[in-house]
C-alpha positions in Angstrom: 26.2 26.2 -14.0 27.4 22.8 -15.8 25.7 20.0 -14.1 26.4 16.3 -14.3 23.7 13.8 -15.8 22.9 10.5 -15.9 20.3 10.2 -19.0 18.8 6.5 -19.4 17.4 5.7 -22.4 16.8 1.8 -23.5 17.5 2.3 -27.0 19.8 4.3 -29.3 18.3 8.1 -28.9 20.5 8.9 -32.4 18.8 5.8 -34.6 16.8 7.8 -36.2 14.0 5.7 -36.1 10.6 6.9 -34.4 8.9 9.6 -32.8 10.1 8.2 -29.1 13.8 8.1 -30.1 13.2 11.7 -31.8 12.1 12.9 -28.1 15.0 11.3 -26.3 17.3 13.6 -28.7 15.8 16.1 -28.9 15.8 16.8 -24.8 19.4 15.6 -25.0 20.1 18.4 -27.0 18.5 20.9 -25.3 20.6 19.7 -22.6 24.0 19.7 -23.9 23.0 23.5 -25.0 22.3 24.3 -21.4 25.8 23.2 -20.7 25.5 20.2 -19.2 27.5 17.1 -18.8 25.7 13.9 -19.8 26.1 10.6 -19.9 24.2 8.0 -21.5 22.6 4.8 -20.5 21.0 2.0 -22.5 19.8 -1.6 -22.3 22.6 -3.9 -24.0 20.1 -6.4 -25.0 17.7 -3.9 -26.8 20.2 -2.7 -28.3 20.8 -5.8 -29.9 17.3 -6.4 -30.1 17.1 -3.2 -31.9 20.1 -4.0 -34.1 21.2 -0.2 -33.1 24.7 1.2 -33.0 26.7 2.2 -30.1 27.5 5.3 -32.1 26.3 8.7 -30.5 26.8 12.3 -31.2 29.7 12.8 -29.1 28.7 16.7 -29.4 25.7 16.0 -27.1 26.7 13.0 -25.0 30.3 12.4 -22.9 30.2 9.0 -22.6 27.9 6.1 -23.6 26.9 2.7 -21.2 24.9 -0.4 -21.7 24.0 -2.2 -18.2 22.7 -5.7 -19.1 20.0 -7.9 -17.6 21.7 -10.8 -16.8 25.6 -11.3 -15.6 27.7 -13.4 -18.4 27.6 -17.2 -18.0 30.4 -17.7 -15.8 30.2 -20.8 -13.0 32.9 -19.1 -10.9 31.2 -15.8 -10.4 29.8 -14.5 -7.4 27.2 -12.4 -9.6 25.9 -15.4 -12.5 25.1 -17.6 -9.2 23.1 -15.1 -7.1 20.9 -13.6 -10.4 20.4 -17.6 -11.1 19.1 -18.4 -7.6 17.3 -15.0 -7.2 15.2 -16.0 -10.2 14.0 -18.9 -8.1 12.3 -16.7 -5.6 11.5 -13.3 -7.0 9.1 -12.9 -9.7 9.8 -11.2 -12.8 8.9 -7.4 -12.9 5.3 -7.9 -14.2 5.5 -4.8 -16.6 8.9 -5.2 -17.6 10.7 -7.9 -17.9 13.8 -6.3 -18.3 13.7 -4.3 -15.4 16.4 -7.5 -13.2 18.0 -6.8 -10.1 21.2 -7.2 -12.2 20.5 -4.4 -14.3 19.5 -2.1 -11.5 23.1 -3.3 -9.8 24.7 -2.1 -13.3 22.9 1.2 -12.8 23.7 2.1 -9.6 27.1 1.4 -9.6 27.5 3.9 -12.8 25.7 6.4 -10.8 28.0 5.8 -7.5 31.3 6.2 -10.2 30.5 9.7 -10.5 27.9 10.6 -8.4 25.7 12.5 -10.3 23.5 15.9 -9.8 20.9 14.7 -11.3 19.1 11.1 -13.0 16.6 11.3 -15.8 15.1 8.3 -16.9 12.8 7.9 -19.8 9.2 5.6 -19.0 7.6 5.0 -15.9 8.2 1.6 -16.2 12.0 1.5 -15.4 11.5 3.4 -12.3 13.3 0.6 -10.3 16.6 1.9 -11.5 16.3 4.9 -8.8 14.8 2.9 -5.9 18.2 2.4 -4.3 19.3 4.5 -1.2 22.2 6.4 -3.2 19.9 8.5 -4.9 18.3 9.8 -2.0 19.5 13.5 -2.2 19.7 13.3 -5.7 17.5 15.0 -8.2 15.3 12.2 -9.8 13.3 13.7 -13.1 11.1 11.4 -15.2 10.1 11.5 -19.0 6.7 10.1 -19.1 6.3 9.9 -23.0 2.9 8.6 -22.6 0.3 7.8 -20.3 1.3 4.1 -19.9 -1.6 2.7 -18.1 -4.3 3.5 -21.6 -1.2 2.7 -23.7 -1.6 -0.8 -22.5 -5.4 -0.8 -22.5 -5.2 -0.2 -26.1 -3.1 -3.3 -26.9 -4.5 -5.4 -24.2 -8.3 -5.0 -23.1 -8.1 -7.4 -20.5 -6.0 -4.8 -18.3 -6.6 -4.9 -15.0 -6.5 -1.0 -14.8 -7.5 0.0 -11.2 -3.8 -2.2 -10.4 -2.0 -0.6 -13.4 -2.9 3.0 -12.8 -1.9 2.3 -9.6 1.6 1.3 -10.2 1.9 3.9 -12.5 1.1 7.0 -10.8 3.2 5.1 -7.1 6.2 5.0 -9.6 6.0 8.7 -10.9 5.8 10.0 -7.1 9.0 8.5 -6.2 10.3 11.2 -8.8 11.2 14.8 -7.9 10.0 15.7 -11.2 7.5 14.2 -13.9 7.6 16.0 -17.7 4.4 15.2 -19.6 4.7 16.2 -23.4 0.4 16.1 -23.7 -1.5 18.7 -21.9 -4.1 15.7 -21.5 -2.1 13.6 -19.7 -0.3 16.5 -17.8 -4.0 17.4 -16.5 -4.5 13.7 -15.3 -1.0 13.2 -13.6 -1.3 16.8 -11.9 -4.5 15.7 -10.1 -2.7 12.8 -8.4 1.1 14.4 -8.2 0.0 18.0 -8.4 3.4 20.5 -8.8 5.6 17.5 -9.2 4.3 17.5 -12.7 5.6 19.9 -15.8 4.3 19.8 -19.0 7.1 20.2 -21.9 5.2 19.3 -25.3 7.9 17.8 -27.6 9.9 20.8 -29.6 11.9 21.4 -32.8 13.6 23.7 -34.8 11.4 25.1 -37.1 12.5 24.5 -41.0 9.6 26.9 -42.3 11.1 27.6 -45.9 8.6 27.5 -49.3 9.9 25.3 -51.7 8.0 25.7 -54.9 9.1 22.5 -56.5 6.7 19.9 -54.1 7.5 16.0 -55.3 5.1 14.7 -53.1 1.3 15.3 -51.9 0.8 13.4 -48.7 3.8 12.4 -45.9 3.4 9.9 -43.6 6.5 9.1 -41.3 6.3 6.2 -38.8 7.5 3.2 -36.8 6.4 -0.5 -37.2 4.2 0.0 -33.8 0.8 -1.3 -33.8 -1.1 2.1 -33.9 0.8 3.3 -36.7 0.6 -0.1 -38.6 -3.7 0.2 -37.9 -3.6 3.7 -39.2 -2.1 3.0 -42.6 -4.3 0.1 -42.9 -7.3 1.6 -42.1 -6.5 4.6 -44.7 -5.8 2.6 -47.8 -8.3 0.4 -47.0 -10.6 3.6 -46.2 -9.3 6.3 -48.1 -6.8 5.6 -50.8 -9.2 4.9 -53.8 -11.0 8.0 -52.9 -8.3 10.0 -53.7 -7.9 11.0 -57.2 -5.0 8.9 -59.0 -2.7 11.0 -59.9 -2.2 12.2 -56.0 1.7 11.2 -55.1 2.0 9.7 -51.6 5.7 9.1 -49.7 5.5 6.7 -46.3 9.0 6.4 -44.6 10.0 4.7 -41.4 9.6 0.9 -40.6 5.7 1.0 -41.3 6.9 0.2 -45.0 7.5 -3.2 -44.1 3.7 -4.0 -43.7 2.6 -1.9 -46.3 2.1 -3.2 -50.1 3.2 -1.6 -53.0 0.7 0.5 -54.6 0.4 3.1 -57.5 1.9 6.5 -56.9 3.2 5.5 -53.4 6.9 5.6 -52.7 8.3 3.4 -49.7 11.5 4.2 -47.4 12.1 2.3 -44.4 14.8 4.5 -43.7 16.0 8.0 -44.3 18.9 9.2 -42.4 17.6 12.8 -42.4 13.8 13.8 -42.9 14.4 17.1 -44.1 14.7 17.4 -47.5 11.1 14.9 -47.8 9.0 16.9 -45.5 10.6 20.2 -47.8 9.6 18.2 -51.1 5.9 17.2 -49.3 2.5 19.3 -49.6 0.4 18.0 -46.7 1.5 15.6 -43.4 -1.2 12.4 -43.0 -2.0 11.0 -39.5 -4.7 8.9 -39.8 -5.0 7.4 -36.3 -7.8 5.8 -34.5 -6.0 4.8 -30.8 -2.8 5.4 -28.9 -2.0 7.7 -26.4 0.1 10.9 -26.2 0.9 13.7 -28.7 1.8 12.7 -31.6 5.9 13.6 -32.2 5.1 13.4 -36.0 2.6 15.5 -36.4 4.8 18.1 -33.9 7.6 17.8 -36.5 5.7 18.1 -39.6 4.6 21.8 -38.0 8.1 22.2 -37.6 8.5 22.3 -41.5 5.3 24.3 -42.0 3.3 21.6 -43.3 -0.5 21.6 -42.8 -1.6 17.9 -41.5 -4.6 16.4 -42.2 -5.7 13.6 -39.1 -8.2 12.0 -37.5 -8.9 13.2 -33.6 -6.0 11.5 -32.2 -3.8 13.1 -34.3 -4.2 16.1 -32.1 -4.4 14.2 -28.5 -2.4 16.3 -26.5 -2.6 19.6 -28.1 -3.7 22.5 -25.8 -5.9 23.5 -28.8 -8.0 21.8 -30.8 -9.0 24.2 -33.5 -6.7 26.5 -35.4 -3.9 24.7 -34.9 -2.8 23.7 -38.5 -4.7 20.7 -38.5 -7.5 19.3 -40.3 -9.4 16.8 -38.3 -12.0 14.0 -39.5 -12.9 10.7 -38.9 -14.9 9.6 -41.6 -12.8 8.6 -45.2 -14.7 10.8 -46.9 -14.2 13.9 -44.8 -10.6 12.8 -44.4 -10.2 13.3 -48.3 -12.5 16.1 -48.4 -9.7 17.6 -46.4 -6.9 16.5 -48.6 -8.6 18.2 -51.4 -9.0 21.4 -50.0 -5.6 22.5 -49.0 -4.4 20.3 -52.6 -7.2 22.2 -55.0 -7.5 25.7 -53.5 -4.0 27.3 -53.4 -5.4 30.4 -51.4 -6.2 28.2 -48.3 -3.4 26.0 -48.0 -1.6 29.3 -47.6 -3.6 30.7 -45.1 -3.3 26.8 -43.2 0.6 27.4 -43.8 0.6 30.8 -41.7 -2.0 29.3 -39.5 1.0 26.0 -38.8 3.7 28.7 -38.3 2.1 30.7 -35.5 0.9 27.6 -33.5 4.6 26.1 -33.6 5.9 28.5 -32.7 3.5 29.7 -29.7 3.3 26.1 -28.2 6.2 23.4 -29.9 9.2 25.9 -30.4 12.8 24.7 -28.8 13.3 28.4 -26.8 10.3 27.5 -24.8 11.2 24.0 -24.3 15.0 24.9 -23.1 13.3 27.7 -20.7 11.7 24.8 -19.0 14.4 22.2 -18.8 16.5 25.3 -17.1 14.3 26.4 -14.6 14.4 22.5 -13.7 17.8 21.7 -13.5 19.1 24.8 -11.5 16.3 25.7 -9.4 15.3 21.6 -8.5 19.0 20.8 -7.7 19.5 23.5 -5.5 16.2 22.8 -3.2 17.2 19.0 -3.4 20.9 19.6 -2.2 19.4 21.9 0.3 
């Protein structure tokens, strides 16, 4: 049965451009192919932050809206004056500064246009957008993406956790339904929220197909984000010149723009389509040492059959940590170790191939994944209307 769907993301989920955006699309698809109708929501002034489109894939979204933080400059209206003097007494939302009154305003009234069966919003820390009474009977799902709460330990150590954690896991109960994508976060949320919480790992459609002709030995895709950037720091610094020199490397995504030119390395900041690189690639690279979640691009590299070589976090998240197509080590020289043995010994990078085929599909595959969003949908909506 079709149901109607308001879907917030803040940023363009069709840009294209990292392993966040990748996951918005991907559950919009798997959506649309439940039968759904869904309308999209973003943050005008990330777009433009973001220099993204407005252009969607009207295949998988109906319509597309922007809700803004702050009303237009405009001395006469009733909204400018009361977001100016508001700003005078209430304190900006100390986790997101985006998250105004105004722009919760602009969201409700979308919802109350077309009153909606359900509201998925995407990050814990936009949960303000569903506080208001009008969503009451509605049925409220969020997309955690990552355990927000480390996330910001990571990048700031001087977190007051106990008062993070805490706003965290008050604004994930005021959902009927939280999706984890890591079975380590799912195991931390479910003590606190208990059945509320469902674990959906990210998913893809597999692209297992042998191309003989391989361009490239290493892949690394990946945004300009901080752990990224530290990863590819730490494995030329680290790595790189233990390699032998004749080993071809390809790094796409934003990333490139803090990386130098080096020998035998090939730079794209963007690539409208991934496929035909991974296809021309030998082995996936994640070399990161913090950050939070399961990984999207180490997900999507299984998806095209490719063994990955990484560093623990590189499999955070995974429900197993041995045979599961990965090689893990943390030291440079058992990280090229690794490299070398699926590169140098063509009868084990086969047997890693089958090895990356049977965990996707047992664990990352998009049937599973579309199973899951089903049983949501239908069975959640009709207890909630009940």
């Amino acid at each position: 049965m079709s149901k109607k769907i308001l879907f917030f993301f803040p940023e363009n989920p069709f840009s294209n451009r990292a392993g966040n955006v990748t996951r918005a699309k991907t559950t919009l698809t798997i959506l649309k192919k439940l039968g759904h109708r869904i309308d999209l929501v973003g943050v005008e002034d990330i777009y433009r932050e973001q220099k993204d489109s407005t252009a969607v894939d009207t295949n998988i979204v109906d319509n597309l809206f922007l809700i803004r933080q702050r009303p237009p400059k405009n001395k006469t209206s009733f909204d400018y004056w009361q977001h100016k003097f508001s700003k005078m007494y209430q304190k900006p939302n100390e986790y997101n500064v985006a998250l105004t009154a105004f722009a919760k305003k602009e969201f409700v009234n979308l919802f109350l246009a077309k009153k909606y069966d359900a509201v998925v919003i995407n990050y814990e820390f936009w949960t303000g957008l569903i506080e208001h009474a009008a969503m009451k009977n509605t049925l409220k799902i969020i997309d955690t993406h990552d355990w927000i709460t480390l996330n910001e330990f990571y990048k700031n150590k001087k977190l007051d956790i106990g008062k993070r954690f805490n706003e965290e896991i008050n604004n994930l109960s005021k959902f009927d339904k939280i999706i984890t994508i890591s079975e380590d976060e799912n195991t931390v949320f479910k003590r606190f929220l208990e059945n509320k919480v469902i674990n959906i790992p990210p998913s893809f459609i597999s692209h297992f197909n042998h191309h003989l002709d391989k361009k490239y030995d290493l892949i690394f895709v990946g945004s300009e984000n901080y752990f990224n950037i530290q990863s590819m720091q730490w494995f030329f610094k680290n790595v790189y010149h233990l390699l032998p020199e004749n080993i071809n490397i390809i790094i796409i995504g934003r990333i490139c723009k803090h990386l130098e030119k080096r020998k035998n390395v090939t730079l794209i900041e963007f690539a409208e389509s991934l496929e035909q690189y991974y296809h021309q690639s030998k082995i996936a690279i994640c070399p990161m040492l913090e950050g939070t979640g399961i990984k999207i691009k180490v997900i999507e590299a299984l998806s095209y059959g490719l063994p990955v070589v990484g560093t623990e976090r590189a499999i955070d998240g995974f429900s197993s940590k041995t045979k599961n197509g990965c090689l893990i080590g943390n030291s440079p020289e058992v990280f090229r170790d690794n490299i070398l043995s699926l590169l140098q010994n063509e009868e084990y990078y086969v047997k890693m191939s089958h090895e990356v085929k049977e965990y996707f599909i047992d664990h990352f595959s998009e049937e599973k994944a579309i199973e899951k969003w089903r049983n949501i949908i239908i069975s959640s909506i009709t207890q909630t209307v009940s």
